[in-house]
Structures are given as structure tokens and as C-alpha cells.
N, C-alpha and C positions, 0 to 999 in steps of 0.2 A: 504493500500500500504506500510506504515512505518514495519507495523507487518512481511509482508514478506519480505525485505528488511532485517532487522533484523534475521528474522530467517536466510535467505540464509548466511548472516555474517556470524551468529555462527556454521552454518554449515561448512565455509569453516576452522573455528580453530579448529577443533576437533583434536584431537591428532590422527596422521594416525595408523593404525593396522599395520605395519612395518617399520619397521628399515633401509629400505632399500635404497641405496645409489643411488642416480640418472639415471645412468645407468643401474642397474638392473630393476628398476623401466619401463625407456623405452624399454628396452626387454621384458617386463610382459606385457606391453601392447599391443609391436605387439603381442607376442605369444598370448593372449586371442583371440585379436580380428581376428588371422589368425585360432585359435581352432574353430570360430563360424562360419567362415566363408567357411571353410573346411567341417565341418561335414553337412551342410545345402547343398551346392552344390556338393560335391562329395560322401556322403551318404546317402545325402537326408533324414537328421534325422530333424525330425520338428525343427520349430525355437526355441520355447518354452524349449525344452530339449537340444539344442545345447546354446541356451541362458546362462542356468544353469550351463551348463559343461565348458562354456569358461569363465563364472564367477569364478567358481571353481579354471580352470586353469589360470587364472591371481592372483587370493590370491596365489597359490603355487609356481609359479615364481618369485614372488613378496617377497617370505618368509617370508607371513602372517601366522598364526597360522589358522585353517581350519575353528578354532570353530566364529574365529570373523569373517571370510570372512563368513561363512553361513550366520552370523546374519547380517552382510553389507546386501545382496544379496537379504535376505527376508524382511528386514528393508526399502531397496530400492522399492521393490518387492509392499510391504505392503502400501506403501504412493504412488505411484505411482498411485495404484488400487484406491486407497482411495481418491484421487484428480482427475485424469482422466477418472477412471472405471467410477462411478457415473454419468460422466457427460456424456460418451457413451452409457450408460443405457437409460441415460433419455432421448438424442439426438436419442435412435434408438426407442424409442415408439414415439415421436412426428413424426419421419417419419414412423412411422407404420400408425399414422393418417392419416398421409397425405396424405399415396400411398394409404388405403382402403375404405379414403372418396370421393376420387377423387380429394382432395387439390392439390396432386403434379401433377396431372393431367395438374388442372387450369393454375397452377405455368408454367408448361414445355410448355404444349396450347400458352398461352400468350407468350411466351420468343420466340418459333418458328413464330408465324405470327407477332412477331415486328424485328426480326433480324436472320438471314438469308443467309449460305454462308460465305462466308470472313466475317459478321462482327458478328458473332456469337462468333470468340474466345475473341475478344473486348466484346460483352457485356458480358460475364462470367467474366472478369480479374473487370470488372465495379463492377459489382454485388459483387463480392467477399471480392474486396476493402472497399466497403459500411457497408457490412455484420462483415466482419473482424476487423473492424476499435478498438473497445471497446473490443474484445472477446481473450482470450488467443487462440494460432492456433489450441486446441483439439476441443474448442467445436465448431469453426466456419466449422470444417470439418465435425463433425457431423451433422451440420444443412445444408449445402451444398453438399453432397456428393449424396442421392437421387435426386437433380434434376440435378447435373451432370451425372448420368449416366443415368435417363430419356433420358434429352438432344441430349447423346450421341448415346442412342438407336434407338430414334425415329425421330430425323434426320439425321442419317445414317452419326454421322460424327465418326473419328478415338476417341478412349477412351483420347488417350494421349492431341488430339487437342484442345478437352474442358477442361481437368483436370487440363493441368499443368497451364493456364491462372487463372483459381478457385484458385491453389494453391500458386499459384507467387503472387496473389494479396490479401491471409492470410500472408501471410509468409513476406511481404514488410511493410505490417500492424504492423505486430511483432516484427518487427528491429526497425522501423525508423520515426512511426508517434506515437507523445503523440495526444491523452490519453490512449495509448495502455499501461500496466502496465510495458512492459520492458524498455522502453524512460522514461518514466517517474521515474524508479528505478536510471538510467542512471541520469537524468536531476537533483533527489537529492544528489546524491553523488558529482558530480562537480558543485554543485550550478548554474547550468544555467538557462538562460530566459525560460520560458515556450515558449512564444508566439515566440519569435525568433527561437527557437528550433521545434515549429512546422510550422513554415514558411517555413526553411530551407528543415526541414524530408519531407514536402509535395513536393518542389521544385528536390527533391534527388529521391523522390521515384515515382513520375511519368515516368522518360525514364527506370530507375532500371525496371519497372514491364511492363514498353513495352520488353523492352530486352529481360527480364525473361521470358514472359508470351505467349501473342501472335505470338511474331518472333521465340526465341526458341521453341514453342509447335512443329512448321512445322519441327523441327528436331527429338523431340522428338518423335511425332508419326509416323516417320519412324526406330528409334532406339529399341521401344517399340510398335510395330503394336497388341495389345493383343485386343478380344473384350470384352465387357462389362461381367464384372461377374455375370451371372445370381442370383447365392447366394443371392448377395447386392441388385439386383436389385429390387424397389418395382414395384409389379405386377401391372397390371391396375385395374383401382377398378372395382364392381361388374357393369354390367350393368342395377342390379333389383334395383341399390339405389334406393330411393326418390328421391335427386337429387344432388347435389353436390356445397360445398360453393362455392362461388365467389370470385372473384380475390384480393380484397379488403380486404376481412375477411381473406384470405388465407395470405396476406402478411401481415398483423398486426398479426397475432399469429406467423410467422416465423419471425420477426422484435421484437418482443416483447422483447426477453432475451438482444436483440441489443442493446436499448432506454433504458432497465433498467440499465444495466451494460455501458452504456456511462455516462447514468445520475450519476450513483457513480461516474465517475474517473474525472466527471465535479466538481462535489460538493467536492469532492479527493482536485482538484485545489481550491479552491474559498472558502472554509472553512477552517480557519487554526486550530481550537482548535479541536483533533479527540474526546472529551467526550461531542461534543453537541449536543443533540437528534436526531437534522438534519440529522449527519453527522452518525451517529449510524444507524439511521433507512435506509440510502444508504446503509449504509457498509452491511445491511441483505438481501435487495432487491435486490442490486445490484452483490451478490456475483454468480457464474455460476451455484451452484447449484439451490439458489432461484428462480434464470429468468430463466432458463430451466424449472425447479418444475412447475412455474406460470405459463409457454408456453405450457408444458402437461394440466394442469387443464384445461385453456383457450381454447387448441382444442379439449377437449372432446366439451363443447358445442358448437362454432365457425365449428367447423369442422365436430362433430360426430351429432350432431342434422339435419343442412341440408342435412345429407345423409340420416337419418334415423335409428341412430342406438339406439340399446336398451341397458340397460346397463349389461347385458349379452353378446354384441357384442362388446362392448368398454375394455369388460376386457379378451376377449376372442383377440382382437387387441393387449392391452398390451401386453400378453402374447407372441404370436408372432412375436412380435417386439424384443422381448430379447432374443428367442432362437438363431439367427445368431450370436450373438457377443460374446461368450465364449470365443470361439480361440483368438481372438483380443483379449479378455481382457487380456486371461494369458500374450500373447505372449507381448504386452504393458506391461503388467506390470515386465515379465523377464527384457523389454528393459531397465524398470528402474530400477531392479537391480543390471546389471552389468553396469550401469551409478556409485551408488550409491557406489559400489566396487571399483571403479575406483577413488571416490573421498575419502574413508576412505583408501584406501590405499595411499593416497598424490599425486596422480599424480596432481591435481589443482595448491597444493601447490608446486611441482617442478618446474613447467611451471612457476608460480612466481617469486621465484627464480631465475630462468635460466635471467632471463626475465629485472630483476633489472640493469642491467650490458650492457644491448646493447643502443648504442651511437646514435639514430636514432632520428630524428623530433617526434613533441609531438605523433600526428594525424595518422602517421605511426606505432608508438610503443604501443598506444591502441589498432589498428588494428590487427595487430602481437597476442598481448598478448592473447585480446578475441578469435583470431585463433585458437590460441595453446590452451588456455581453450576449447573452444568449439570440437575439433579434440579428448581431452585429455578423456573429462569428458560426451560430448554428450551433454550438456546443454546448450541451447541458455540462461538461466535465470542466470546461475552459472556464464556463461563466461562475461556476463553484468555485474554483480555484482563485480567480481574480475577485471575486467578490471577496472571497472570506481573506485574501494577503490586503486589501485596502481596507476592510473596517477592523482586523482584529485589534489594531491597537483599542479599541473604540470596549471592547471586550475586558480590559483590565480594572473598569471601573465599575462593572456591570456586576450582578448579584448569579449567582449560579443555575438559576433558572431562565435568567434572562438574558444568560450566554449559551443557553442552550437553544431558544427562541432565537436569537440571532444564528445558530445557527441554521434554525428550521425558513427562516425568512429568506437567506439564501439561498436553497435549496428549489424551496417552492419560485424563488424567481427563473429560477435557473433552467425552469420548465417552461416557460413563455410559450405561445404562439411557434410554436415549430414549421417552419417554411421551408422553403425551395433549396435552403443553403443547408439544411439539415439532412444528414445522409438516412436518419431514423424515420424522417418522413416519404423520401424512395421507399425503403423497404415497406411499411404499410403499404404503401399505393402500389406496389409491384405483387405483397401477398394478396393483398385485397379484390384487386382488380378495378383501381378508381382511378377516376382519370383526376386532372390536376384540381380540380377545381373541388369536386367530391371531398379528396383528401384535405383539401383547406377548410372544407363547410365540417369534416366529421374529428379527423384526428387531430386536425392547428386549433378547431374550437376547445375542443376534449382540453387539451393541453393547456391550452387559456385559463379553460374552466380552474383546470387543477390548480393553477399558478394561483388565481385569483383569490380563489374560494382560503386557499391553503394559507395565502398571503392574510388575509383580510381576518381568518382564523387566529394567526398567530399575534396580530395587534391587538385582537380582543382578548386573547390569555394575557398579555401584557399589560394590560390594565388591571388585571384582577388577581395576578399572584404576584 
């Protein structure tokens, strides 16, 4: 957790690739982002190449020199693919498992004869929560997105009505409860209480993800009525299995990457010296590619043995598992390069700046700041990190509850409006199957909502403890 923290520091001093004065700078930003957003809805040029081209046209605005904005763009591009592709690889052969052994089957089976109707978008926002708790929000999407669109198929509800509750309850995980790795980044930089701080996050983000989740879904999937994207969807499995794992086996191999990667950000907490074997041998198991790797191997037999498979069938599975997600990857990883552009050209650090100088309450002006970062740069990680290095001095005079709230007000900003520069908002709209406009009316609102509500939440515990 320190190593990345650290690295995101040094990421934000890097010396910006332009010269350029404040103002020009916020011009280069809308012009990019009104380039990507133009060329996708009114010419219907793929995301991927309208990505590239509004990356481009923010260095030129900007009066970056071309050669650096390329290497931003593919540097962004490169680490992106390199941190999230992987883990969408891996996530999309474990649901190749799933859907061909009949796992997801079991999974969808069970969830429709226990909840049902009205409380089917409750148990998704449950589920999600539980699932999301430890995981950064790429890969709990990738481990959740098959049986939300099972769900959605085969009990005949709206796409949006199941998904946005799945996703309200990653996304609330991501802000605002430790031992999620962004609180926790949060929780070091203004030295607060662990345990107060997730008392708090857990008290902030149970109405946040009713709000978000369930009550907003009933708008969402009237805003966004699309059905389920066949593409995504896994097929049923063969009816010649053998037979098909059980409910049991099927939720510990999809639970697995869960328990490993809690278990690090437990032992994160509880061990202070990072060079002691312990805490070494977490940091390997517990990192997203390990527990995903271990969650593959574990359902080949968990999974592919009760069905029957040979291991001509199992590699014949992986393989088709990876052919769907190409587009997603590019198109994820474009999103992180015009993130990645956006912050070697300084727009992070202008928002800091600007940022220095307004006269507002503590809890307020982290809020703001993380805003303006996340809006700037697309990065809930970036906006945490920068947020919580400008106000924690702000932190030393504060009471221990209300350096816990200061950290929860970061957090929750840090979720803003999720747009075109955010690589997290591709990936929705590419599982989903929404076009651009969809994904701003369901998941940018969603996200708003969460910021807002969670924000507005934490002022008002601040008046009263």
C-alpha cells in the first residue's frame, strides 16, 4: 500500500510537458474532452481512435510539444493495460469457467429462488458490497458482471435495474470503506484512526449505496432501457456435462481472490514492519493478479472436473474467454491514456493551485479539491492522493473523529461524475453495452449521486459528533 502511495506522489511532481498558463490549460481540457466526445456521437468513430485523437488534441491546445504528449498517451496507455488488462484477462477466463461449467448457472439458480422481484436489486447492491469490499472496482467488475447479466436475463429484469445496485455497491467500497486500498491511502496521509474511520465509512456508506443503488436503479433503467448484450453474455452451459459444481464450490473459487486480497490489507493494518516475511508473503498472494491467477487454477478443478472437462476442453474454454475483450482492453487502456495526458500536462497540479486560496471549512475544501482532481484527471486514486497531501496538514488540529471524516470527504469526492477521461467509465459502457450518452445519464449520474449524497452525509456527522 506505502509503494503505491508513493509512487502516485511522485507521479503527481513530475514536471508537466507544458508551459502553459492556467487558462489555456482549462481550454485544452474542454477542447479534448468535447474532441472525444464529438467524434464518438456524431461520427460514430470508435472510442479507441476518438480516444487517441482527443488525447492528441489536448497536448496541442495545451502547447505540449506532440512528441511528449505521444509518449504521455502511450505511457498512460501502457500501464493502464499493464494493471487492468491483466486482470480483465484473467477475470474473463474465470467467467468462461463459470458460464461452461455450469458455475454461473448454480450462482444465478440460487440468487433467483432466494430473492425475487423488488428485493433482487437489494441482494445485488449486498452481494457487490461483500465482493467489492478488498478489491480495486476493475476487478470486482470483472468477477460480477456474468452473473449480473445472467440475473438480468433470466429473470427478465431491466439491465440497468440489476447493474447499477452491483455497481453502486463496488464503487461505495472504493471511496469510503478501509480496507479498501483508497481509505486506507486516505487514512495514511492525514494520520487517522483506522477503526474510527471505518466505523464512520461503514455508517456513511450504507444510505450512500441505498440512494445510489436500488432507489436510483428505478430511474436509471428507465433512462437507459438497453437489453442485455448478448457478446458479454455467458451462454448456458452444455446440457451433455457430467454434471455441474455446486453452490458451495462455486462461491469459494469466486470468493477466493476476495479472502486473499482482504487478508493482505488486514495484515497491511496489523503489521507494521513491511520486510517481515508475513507481511511479504501477503503482499504476493494478496496482490489482484495472484488471487485472480489462484481463482483461475482453483476453477479449473473446483469447476472444470464436476463438469467433466478434459484438458483439451479447459484450454479450449480459456481461449474463448479472451476472445470478447480486445475492444475493452484497447479502449480501457486509450481511457488511461488520455487520463495520463491530462496529468503530465499539469492539469492535477493547476487544480492544486487554484485550490490553495479558497477560504472554505476543512471537510468542504477536500471535497472541492478531490472534485476538481477527479473531473481534471479521471482518477479516483490520483484525486485521493492529492487531496488528502494538500489538506492533511489541516488534520493536526482536528479531533479524531473529524480526521476520520476528513478522510471520508475525500474519498466521497474523489468519486465525482466519472466521464470520458475515466478509463472505469469504458469499461461499464463496453460490459454494458451503452452507448456514450446512456453511460453518462446511468453510471456518471450513479457516481455523482455517490459523491454527493456521501459528501453532504459527512458534513452533517460533523456537526453533530
Amino acid at each position: 500500500m506505502t509503494s503505491l502511495r508513493v509512487e502516485m506522489l511522485a507521479a503527481d511532481t513530475v514536471e508537466p510537458i507544458t508551459s502553459a498558463g492556467h487558462a489555456q490549460l482549462g481550454i485544452a481540457v474542454l477542447a479534448g474532452i468535447a474532441v472525444i466526445v464529438l467524434l464518438i456521437t456524431k461520427f460514430k468513430l470508435h472510442a479507441f481512435l476518438s480516444l487517441t485523437i482527443g488525447s492528441l488534441a489536448l497536448g496541442a491546445f495545451a502547447g505540449a510539444p506532440l512528441d511528449k504528449v505521444i509518449t504521455s498517451f502511450t505511457a498512460g496507455l501502457g500501464s493502464t493495460v499493464a494493471g487492468v488488462g491483466v486482470l480483465i484477462a484473467l477475470g474473463a477466463i474465470l467467467g468462461k469457467l463459470l458460464a461452461d461449467s455450469g458455475g454461473a448457472d448454480q450462482i444465478v439458480d440460487t440468487i433467483l429462488a432466494k430473492a425475487s422481484g423488488r428485493a433482487m436489486p437489494w441482494a445485488m447492491v449486498l452481494i457487490a458490497s461483500v465482493v467489492g469490499l478488498p478489491l480495486f472496482f476493475e476487478v470486482g467488475i470483472v468477477l460480477l458482471i456474468p452473473v449480473v447479466l445472467m440475473v438480468a436475463r433470466r429473470g427478465d429484469y431491466k439491465l440497468m435495474r440489476i447493474g447499477i445496485p452491483a455497481l453502486a455497491g463496488l464503487s461505495v467500497m472504493h471511496g469510503l470503506v478501509p480496507p479498501h486500498p483508497g481509505p486506507l491511502i486516505a487514512i495514511d496521509a492525514v494520520k487517522a484512526n483506522l477503526g474510527v474511520t471505518l466505523a464512520l465509512g461503514v455508517l456513511v456508506a450504507i444510505p450512500t449505496v441505498i440512494i445510489a443503488g436500488p432507489v436510483f436503479s428505478k430511474f436509471a433503467a428507465r433512462w437507459a432501457d438497453v437489453p442485455v448484450p448478448d457478446r458479454m453474455l455467458p451462454p448456458r452451459a452444455s446440457e451433455e456435462l457430467k454434471g455441474r459444481p455446486g453452490f458451495g464450490a462455486t462461491m469459494f473459487t469466486v470468493l477466493l481472490p476476495v479472502v486473499l486480497m482482504l487478508a493482505k490489507a488486514l495484515v497491511d493494518i496489523v503489521v507494521d514492519d513491511s520486510g517481515q516475511t508475513v507481511q511479504r508473503v501477503f503482499d504476493v498472494v494478496g496482490s489482484p493478479l495472484v488471487a485472480l491467477l489462484a481463482a483461475v487454477l482453483v476453477g479449473i478443478f473446483t469447476l472444470g472436473r464436476p463438469a467433466g472437462f478434459t484438458r483439451g476442453r479447459i484450454s479450449e474454454t480459456v481461449e474463448k474467454g479472451l476472445m470478447p475483450i480486445a475492444g475493452i482492453l484497447l479502449i480501457v487502456g486509450a481511457g488511461g491514456g488520455f487520463k495520463q495526458t491530462l496529468i503530465d500536462c499539469g492539469v492535477g497540479q493547476m487544480i492544486l493551485e487554484i485550490s490553495k486560496d479558497w477560504s472554505i471549512p476543512a471537510l468542504l475544501l477536500a471535497w472541492l479539491i478531490a472534485v476538481a482532481i477527479r473531473l481534471a484527471t479521471g482518477s479516483a486514486t490520483v484525486a485521493t492522493v492529492s487531496a488528502a497531501g494538500l489538506v492533511a496538514p489541516l488534520a493536526a488540529d482536528m479531533s479524531t473523529t473529524h480526521a476520520a471524516l476528513l478522510v471520508l470527504a475525500i474519498g466521497a469526492g474523489s468519486l465525482f461524475f466519472s466521464h470520458v477521461n475515466d478509463a472505469g467509465f469504458w469499461l461499464v459502457k463496453e460490459y454494458f453495452g451503452l452507448s456514450v450518452g446512456q453511460t453518462l445519464k446511468t453510471w456518471s449520474v450513479m457516481e455523482t449521486i455517490i459523491s454527493v449524497v456521501a459528501g453532504g452525509l459527512v458534513l452533517l456527522l460533523s456537526l453533530v459528533i
